[in-house]
N, C-alpha and C positions, 0 to 999 in steps of 0.2 A: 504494500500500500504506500502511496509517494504522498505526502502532506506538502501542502504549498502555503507557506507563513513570510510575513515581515513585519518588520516593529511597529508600534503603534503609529506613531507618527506619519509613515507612510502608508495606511491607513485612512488616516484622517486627510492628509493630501489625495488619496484618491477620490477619497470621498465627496470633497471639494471640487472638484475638478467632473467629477461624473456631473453632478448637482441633484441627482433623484434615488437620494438615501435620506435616510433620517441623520444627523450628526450623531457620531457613536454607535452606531448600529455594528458596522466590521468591530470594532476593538468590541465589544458586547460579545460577538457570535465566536469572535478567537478565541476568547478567555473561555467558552463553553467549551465551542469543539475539539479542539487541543488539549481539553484538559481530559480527556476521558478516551482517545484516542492513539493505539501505538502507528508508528508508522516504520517499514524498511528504508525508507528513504524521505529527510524532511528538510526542504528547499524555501532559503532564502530567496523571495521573488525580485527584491529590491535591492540584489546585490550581481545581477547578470540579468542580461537582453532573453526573451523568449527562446532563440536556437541555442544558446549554451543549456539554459536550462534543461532542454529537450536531449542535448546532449549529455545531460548529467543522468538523464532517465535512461536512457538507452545505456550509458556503462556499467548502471545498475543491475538492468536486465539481462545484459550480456554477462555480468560477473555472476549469475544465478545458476 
């Protein structure tokens, strides 16, 4: 299972930027879903573009 997390703050910049969330809604749902969840593989979204990430999924998969 791959979890897909980043800090709060970026978060709240997304959120901003979308404009059609409630404020706090992500930092709200992360602090649930994370917390009762394991995962094989858990990615920082705000610290690499989409094709790294996808790459980091796929070495994953390949090292299984």
């Amino acid at each position: 299972m791959v979890g897909l997390d980043c800090p709060a703050e970026a978060l709240i910049q997304r959120e901003r930027e979308r404009g059609d969330r409630r404020p706090g809604m992500a930092v709200a749902q992360r602090e649930h879903i994370h917390s009762w969840l394991e995962y094989d593989l858990l990615i920082d979204t705000s610290t690499a573009p989409a094709h790294e990430i996808a790459e980091q999924i796929l070495a994953k998969l390949s090292a299984l």
